[in-house]
SEVEX-302955 format. One record per residue (C-alpha): residue number from 1; residue in three letters; x, y, z. Coordinates in Angstrom, 3 decimals. Example, Ala and Ser with C-alpha at 12.3 -4.5 7.8 and 13.67 -1.06 7.14 Angstrom:
! SEVEX-302955
(1, "ALA", (12.300, -4.500, 7.800))
(2, "SER", (13.670, -1.060, 7.140))
END
This chain:
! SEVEX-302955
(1, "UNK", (8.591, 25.636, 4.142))
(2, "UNK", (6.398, 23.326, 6.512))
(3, "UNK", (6.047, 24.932, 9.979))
(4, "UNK", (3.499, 22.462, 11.553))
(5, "UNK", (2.295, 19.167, 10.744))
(6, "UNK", (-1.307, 16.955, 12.015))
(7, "UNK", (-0.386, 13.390, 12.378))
(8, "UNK", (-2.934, 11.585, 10.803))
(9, "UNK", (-2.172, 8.164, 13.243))
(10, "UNK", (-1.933, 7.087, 16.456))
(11, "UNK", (0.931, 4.878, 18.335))
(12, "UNK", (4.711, 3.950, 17.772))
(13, "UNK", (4.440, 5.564, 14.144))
(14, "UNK", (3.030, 8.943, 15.765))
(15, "UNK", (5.881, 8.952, 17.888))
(16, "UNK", (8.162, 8.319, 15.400))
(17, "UNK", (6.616, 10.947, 13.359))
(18, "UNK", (6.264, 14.106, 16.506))
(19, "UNK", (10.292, 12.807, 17.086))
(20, "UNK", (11.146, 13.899, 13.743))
(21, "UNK", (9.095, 16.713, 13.682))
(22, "UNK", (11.131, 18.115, 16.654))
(23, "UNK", (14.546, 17.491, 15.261))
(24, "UNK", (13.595, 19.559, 12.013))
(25, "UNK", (12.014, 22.214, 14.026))
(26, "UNK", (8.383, 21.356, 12.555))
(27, "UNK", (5.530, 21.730, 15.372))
(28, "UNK", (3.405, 18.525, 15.541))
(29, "UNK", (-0.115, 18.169, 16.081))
(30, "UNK", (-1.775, 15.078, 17.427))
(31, "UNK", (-5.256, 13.616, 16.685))
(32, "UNK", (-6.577, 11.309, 19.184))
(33, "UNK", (-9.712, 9.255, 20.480))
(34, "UNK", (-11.001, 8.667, 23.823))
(35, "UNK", (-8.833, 5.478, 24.392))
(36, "UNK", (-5.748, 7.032, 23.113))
(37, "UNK", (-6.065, 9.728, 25.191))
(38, "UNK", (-3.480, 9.144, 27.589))
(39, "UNK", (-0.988, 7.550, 24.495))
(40, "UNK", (2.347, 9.013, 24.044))
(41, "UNK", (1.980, 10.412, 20.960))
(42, "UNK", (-0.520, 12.493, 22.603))
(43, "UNK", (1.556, 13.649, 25.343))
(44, "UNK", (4.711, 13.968, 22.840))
(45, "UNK", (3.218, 16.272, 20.679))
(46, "UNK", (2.864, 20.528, 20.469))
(47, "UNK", (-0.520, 19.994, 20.223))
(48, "UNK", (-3.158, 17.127, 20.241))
(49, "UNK", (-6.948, 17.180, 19.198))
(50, "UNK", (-9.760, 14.326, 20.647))
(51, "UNK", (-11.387, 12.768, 17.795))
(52, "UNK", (-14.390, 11.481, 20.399))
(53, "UNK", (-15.335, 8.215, 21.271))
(54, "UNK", (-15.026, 5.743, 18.358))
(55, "UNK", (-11.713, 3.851, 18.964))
(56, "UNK", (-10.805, 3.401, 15.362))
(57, "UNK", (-13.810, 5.354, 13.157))
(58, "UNK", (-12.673, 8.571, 14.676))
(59, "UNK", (-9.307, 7.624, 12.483))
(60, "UNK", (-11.266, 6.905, 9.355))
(61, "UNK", (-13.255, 10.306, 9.019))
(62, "UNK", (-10.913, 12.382, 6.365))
(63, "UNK", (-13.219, 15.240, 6.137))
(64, "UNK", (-12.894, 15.645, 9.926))
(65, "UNK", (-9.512, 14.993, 10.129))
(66, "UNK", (-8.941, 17.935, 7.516))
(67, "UNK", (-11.084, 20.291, 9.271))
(68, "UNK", (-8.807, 19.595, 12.245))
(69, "UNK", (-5.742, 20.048, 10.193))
(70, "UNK", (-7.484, 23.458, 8.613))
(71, "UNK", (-8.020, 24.937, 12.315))
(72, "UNK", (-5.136, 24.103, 13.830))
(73, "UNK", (-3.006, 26.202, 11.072))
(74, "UNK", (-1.492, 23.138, 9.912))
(75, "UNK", (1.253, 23.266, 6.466))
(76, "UNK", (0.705, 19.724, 6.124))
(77, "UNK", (-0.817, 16.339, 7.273))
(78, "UNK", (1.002, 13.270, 7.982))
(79, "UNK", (-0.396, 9.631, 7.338))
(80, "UNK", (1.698, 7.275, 8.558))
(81, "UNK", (0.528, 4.243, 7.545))
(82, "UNK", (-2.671, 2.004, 8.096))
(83, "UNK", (-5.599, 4.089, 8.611))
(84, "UNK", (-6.154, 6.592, 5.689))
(85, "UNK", (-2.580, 6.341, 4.609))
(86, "UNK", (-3.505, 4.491, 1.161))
(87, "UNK", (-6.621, 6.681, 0.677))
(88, "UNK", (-6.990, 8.554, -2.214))
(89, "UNK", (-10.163, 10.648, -0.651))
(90, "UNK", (-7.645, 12.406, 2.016))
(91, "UNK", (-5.184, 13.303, -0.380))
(92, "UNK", (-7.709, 14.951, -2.659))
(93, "UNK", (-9.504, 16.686, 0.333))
(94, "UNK", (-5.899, 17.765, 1.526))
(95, "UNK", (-4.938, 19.244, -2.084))
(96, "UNK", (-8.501, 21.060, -2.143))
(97, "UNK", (-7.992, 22.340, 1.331))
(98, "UNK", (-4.542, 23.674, 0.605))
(99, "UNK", (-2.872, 21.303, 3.098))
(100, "UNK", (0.091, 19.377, 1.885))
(101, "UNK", (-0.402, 15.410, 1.805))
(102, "UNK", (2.979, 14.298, 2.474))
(103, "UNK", (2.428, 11.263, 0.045))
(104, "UNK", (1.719, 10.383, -3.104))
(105, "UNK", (-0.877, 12.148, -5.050))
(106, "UNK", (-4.734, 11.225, -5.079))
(107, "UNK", (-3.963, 10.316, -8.765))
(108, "UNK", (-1.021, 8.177, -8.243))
(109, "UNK", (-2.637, 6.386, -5.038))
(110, "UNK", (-5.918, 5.676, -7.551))
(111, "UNK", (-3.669, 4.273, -10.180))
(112, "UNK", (-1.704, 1.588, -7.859))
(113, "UNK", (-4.631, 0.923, -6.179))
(114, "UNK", (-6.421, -0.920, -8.817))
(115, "UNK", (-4.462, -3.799, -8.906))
(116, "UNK", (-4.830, -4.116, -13.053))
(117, "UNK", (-3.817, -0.943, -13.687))
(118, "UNK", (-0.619, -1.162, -11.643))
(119, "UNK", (-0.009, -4.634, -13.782))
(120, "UNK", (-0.592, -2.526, -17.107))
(121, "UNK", (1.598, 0.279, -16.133))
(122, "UNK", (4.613, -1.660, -14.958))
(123, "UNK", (4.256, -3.387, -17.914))
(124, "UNK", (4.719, -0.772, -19.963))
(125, "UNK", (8.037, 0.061, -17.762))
(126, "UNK", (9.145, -2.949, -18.829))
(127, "UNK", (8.732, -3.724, -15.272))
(128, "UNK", (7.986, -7.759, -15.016))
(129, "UNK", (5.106, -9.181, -13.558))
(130, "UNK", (3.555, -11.919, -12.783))
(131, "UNK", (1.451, -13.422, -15.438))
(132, "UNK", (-2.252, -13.252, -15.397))
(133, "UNK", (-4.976, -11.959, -17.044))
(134, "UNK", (-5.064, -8.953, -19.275))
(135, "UNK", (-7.493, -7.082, -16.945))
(136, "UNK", (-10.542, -7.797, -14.496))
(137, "UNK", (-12.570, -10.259, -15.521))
(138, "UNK", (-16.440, -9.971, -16.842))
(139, "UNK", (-17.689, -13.384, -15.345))
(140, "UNK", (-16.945, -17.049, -14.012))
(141, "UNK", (-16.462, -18.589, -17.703))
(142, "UNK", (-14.167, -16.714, -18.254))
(143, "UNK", (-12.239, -16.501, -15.161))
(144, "UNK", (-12.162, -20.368, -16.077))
(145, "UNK", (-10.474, -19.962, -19.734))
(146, "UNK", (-7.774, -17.253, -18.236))
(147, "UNK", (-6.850, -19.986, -15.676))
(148, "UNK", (-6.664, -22.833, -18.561))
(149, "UNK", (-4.360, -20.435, -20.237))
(150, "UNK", (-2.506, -19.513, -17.189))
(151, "UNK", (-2.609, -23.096, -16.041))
(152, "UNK", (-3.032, -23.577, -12.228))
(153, "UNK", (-3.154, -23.448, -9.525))
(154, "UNK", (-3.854, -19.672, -9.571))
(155, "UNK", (-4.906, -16.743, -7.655))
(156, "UNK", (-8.128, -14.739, -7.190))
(157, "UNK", (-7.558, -11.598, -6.465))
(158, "UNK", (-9.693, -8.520, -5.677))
(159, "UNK", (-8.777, -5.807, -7.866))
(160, "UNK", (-8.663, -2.700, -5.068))
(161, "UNK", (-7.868, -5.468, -2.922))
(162, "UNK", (-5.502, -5.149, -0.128))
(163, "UNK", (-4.081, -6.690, 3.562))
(164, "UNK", (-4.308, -10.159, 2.686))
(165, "UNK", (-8.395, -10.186, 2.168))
(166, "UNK", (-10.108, -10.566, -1.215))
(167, "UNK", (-7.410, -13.407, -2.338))
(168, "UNK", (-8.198, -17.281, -2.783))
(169, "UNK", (-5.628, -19.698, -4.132))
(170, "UNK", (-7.185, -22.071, -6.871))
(171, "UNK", (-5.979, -25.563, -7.307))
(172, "UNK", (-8.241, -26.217, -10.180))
(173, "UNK", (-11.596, -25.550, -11.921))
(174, "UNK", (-13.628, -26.903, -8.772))
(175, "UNK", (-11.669, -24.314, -6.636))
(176, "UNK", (-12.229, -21.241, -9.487))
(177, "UNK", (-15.829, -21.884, -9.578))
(178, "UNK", (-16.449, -22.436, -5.936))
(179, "UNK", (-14.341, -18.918, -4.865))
(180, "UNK", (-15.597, -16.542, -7.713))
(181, "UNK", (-18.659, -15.202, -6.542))
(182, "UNK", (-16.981, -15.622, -2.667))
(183, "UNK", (-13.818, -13.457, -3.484))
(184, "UNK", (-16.266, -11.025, -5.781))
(185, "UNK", (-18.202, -11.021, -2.477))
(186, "UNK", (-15.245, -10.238, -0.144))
(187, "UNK", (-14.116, -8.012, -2.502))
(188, "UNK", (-17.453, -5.448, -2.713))
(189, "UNK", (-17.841, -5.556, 1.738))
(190, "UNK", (-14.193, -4.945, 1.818))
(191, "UNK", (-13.522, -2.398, -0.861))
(192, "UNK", (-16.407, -1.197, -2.271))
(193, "UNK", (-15.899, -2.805, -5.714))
(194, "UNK", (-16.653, -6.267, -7.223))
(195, "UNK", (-13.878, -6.278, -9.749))
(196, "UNK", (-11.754, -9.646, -9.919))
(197, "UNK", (-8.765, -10.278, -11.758))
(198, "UNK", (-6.522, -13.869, -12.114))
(199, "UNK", (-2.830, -14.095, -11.402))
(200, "UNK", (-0.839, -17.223, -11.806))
(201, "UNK", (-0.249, -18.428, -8.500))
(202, "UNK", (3.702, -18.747, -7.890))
(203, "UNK", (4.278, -21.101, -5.065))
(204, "UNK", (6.827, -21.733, -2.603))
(205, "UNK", (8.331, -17.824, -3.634))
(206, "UNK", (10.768, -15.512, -1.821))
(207, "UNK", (8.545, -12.291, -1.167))
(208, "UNK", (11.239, -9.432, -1.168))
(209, "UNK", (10.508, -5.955, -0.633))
(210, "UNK", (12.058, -3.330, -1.675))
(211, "UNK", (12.130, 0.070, -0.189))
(212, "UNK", (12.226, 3.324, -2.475))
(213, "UNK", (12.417, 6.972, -1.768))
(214, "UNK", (10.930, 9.807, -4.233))
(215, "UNK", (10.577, 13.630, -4.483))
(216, "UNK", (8.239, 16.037, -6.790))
(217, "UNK", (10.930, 16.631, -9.299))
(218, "UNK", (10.705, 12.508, -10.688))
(219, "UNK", (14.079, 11.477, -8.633))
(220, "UNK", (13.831, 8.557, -6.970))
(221, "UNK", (16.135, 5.499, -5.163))
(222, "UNK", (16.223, 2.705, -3.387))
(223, "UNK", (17.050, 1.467, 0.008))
(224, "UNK", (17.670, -2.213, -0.902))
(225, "UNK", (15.334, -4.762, 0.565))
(226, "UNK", (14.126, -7.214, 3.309))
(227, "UNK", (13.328, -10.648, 2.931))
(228, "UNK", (9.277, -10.776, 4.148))
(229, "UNK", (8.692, -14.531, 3.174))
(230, "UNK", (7.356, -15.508, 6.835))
(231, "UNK", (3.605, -15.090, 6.601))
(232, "UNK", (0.322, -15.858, 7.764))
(233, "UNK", (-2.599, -15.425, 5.932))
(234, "UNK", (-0.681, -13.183, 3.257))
(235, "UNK", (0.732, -11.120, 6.196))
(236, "UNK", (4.312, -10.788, 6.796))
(237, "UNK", (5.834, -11.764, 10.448))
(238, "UNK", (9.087, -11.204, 10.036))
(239, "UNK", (11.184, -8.644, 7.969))
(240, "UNK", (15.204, -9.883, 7.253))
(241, "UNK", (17.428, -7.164, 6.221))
(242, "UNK", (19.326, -7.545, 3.749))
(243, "UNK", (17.969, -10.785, 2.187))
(244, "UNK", (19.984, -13.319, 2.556))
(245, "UNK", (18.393, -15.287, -0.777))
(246, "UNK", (19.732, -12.950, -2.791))
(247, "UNK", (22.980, -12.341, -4.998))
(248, "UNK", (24.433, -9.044, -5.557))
(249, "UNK", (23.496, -9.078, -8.932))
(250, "UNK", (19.835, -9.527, -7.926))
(251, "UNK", (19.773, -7.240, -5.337))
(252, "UNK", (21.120, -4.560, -7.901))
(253, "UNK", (18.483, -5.901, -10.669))
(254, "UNK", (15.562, -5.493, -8.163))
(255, "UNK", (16.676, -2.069, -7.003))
(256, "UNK", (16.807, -0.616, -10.486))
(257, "UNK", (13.336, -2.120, -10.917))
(258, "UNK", (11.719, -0.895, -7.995))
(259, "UNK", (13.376, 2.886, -9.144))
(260, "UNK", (12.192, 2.155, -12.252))
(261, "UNK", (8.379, 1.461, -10.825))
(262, "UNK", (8.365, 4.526, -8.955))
(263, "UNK", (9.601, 6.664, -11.659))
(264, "UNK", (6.614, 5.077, -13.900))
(265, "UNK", (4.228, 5.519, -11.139))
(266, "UNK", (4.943, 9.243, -10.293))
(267, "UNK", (5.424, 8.121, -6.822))
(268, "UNK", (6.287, 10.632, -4.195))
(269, "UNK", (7.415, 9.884, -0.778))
(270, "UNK", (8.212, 6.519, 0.522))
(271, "UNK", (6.846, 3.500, -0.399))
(272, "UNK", (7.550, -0.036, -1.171))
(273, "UNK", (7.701, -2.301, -4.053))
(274, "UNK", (7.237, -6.177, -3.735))
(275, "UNK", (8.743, -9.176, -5.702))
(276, "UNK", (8.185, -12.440, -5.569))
(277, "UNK", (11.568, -14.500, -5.906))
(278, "UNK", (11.756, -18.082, -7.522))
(279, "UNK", (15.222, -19.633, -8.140))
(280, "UNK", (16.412, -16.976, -10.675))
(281, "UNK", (13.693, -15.239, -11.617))
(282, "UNK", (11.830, -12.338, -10.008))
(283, "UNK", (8.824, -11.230, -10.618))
(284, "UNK", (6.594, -7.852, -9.358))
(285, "UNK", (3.729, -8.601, -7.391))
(286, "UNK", (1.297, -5.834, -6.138))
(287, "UNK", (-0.737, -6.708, -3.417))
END
């Protein structure tokens, strides 16, 4: 039984997170930095620690954060999301500590971060996807025969990529060759690794997300979806719930498929699976 929980976030989500907390009977424990220090989630919670002076760095350090969690008598730490939510360093640190992550595992988050290994596993789900090459790619020539195959235009991608950075659309071989070594670039600042993959590039899609729900004991199901095709820069703007693109019998294909993904996955937790829509055909895409 969790008895008290560190919020591993700041803001609305913290809020959201110390108002739940209190309706289950779970004392909450609040991290915050200098500038937050008069936040709500601050004043909201049983308890709140200061992180120091670093605006957003003070929400980066996992080791710290852990320590915090370790002191205050925490059960369990809470990532909301941003911030270390996707990192697979705080869940490992938490499962070493004896603090329960409530997320996915370290293992899990690893597996869907790498972009090509999320491809091969939903593949073998019999999960569809979209089609690219067969794994990251050892150098320009032949990023340049994938994308013959493939047949453009096509899409760059950083394999622990993420947020809309370490992607380039290619229109042809010019394109390929101009943004290799820039996305391989982008890729190593931004993630720490230089790995590059190809996708084909589906344009003019409906990007539909899916949201699932999963426990330890490999149940999982859906919440149906929102329509997130309003973008800029491979951001969403705007959510529409339900989609109003899609037919029943779509929305009940892409909720079996996004169960289906978690189950494959070992997901725990919530989480979110995104397809790209075109006419009839839908197709998973993991950013």
């Amino acid at each position: 039984m969790i008895k008290k929980i560190l919020i591993a976030n700041r803001g609305e989500i913290a809020v959201r997170i110390v108002r739940a907390c209190a309706e289950m009977g779970i004392k909450s424990v609040a991290i915050y930095t200098d500038a937050d220090r008069h936040a709500l989630h601050v004043k909201k919670a049983d308890e709140a620690y200061n992180l120091g002076p670093e605006s957003v760095a003070g929400y980066l350090n996992a080791h710290r954060i852990v320590n915090l969690a370790v002191a205050s008598k925490c059960d369990a730490l809470h990532p909301g999301y941003g911030f270390l939510s996707e990192n697979a360093q705080l869940a490992a640190i938490c499962r070493r500590r004896r603090i329960r992550f409530i997320g996915p595992s370290s293992r899990v988050i690893r597996r869907l971060g790498d972009k090509t290994e999320a491809r091969r596993t939903m593949i073998e789900a019999g999960v569809p996807v979209t089609p690219g090459s067969d794994g990251n790619l050892n150098d320009l020539e032949e990023a340049v025969g994938c994308a013959e195959q493939l047949g453009y235009p096509v899409m760059l991608k950083a394999t622990s990529g993420g947020g809309g950075r370490g992607i380039r659309r290619c229109e042809n071989e010019a394109d390929l060759r101009k943004n290799y070594d820039r996305v391989i670039s982008e890729a190593t600042k931004a993630f720490g690794s230089a790995d590059v993959f190809l996708e084909k590039c589906i344009v003019n899609p409906r990007h539909i997300e899916v949201q699932i729900l999963a426990d330890s004991h490999g149940n999982a199901i859906h919440l149906f979806e929102r329509d997130c095709s309003i973008q800029r820069r491979h951001q969403k703007l705007i959510e529409i719930a339900p989609s109003p693109q899609l037919s029943d019998d779509q929305r009940q294909h892409l909720g079996e498929m996004a169960v289906r993904a978690s189950k494959a996955s070992g997901y725990e937790n919530a989480g979110t699976v995104e397809f790209l829509l075109l006419r009839m055909a839908a197709s998973t895409l993991w950013r």
